[in-house]
N, C-alpha and C positions, 0 to 999 in steps of 0.2 A: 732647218733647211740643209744639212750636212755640211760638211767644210768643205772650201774652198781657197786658192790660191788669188790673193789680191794684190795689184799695188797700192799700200796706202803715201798718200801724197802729208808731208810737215809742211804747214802752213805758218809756223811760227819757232824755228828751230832753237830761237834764243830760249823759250820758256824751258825751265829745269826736268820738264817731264817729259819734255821732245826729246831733250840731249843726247839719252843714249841710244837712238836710231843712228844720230848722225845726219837727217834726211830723210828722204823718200825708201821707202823697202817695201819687199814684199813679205806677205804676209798669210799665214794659215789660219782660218778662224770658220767661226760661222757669220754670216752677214744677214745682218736683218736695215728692212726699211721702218724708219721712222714715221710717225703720224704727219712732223711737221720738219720743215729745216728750222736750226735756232736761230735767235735774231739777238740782235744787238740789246745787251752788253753782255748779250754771251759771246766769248772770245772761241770761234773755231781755232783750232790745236794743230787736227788733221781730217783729213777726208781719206775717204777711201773710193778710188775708181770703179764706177760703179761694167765697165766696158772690160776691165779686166776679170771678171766670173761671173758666171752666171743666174739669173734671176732678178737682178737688181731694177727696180721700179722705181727708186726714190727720185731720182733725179740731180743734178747738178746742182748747191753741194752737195753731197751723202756725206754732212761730219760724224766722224767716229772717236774723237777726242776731244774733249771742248772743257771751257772752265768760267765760270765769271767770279769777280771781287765788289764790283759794282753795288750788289741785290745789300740787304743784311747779311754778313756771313758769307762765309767761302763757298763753293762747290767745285769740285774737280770730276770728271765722268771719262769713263775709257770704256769703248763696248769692246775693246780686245780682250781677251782672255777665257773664250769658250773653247776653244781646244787644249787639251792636257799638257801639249807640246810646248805651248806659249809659258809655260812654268818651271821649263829646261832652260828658255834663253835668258842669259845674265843680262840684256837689252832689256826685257819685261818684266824681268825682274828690278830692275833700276830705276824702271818707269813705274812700277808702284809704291817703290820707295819712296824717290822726288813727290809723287800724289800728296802720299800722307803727309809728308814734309812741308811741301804748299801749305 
């Protein structure tokens, strides 16, 4: 769908993989809609405003970062990082650190 400019929204700033946003930011990626939203005991991370660029059809939430510990086994997921850009910032770079660390 080409990149665009988003706000992604931290829903959970304390987890170690939010941390180095700080918060809410915007962000250059590609966005895609999901089949489904996840549900519980998957832990949404972050969302991404689907009002700030265009095309978005998923609906409210559109998580874009999510994890559970729940299931058997870890899972951590970040749809960030389709743009080359996203591999300059020491923010997302931090953030997949923290992942693997998780």
């Amino acid at each position: 769908p080409g990149t665009h400019l988003a706000t992604v929204k931290v829903q959970a700033t304390s987890h170690p993989t939010m941390r180095p946003f700080g918060g809410d930011f915007t962000w250059q990626d590609e966005w895609y809609d999901f089949d489904r939203t996840v549900t519980e005991p998957i832990e949404v991370l972050a969302t991404v405003e689907e009002s700030t660029y265009p095309g978005g059809q998923m609906g409210d939430p559109h998580p874009i970062v999510w994890c559970h510990s729940e299931l058997p086994g870890r899972v951590w997921y970040t749809g960030l990082g389709h743009d080359s850009s996203a591999f300059q910032d020491h923010r997302f770079i931090a953030h997949l650190v923290a992942g693997v660390q998780w």
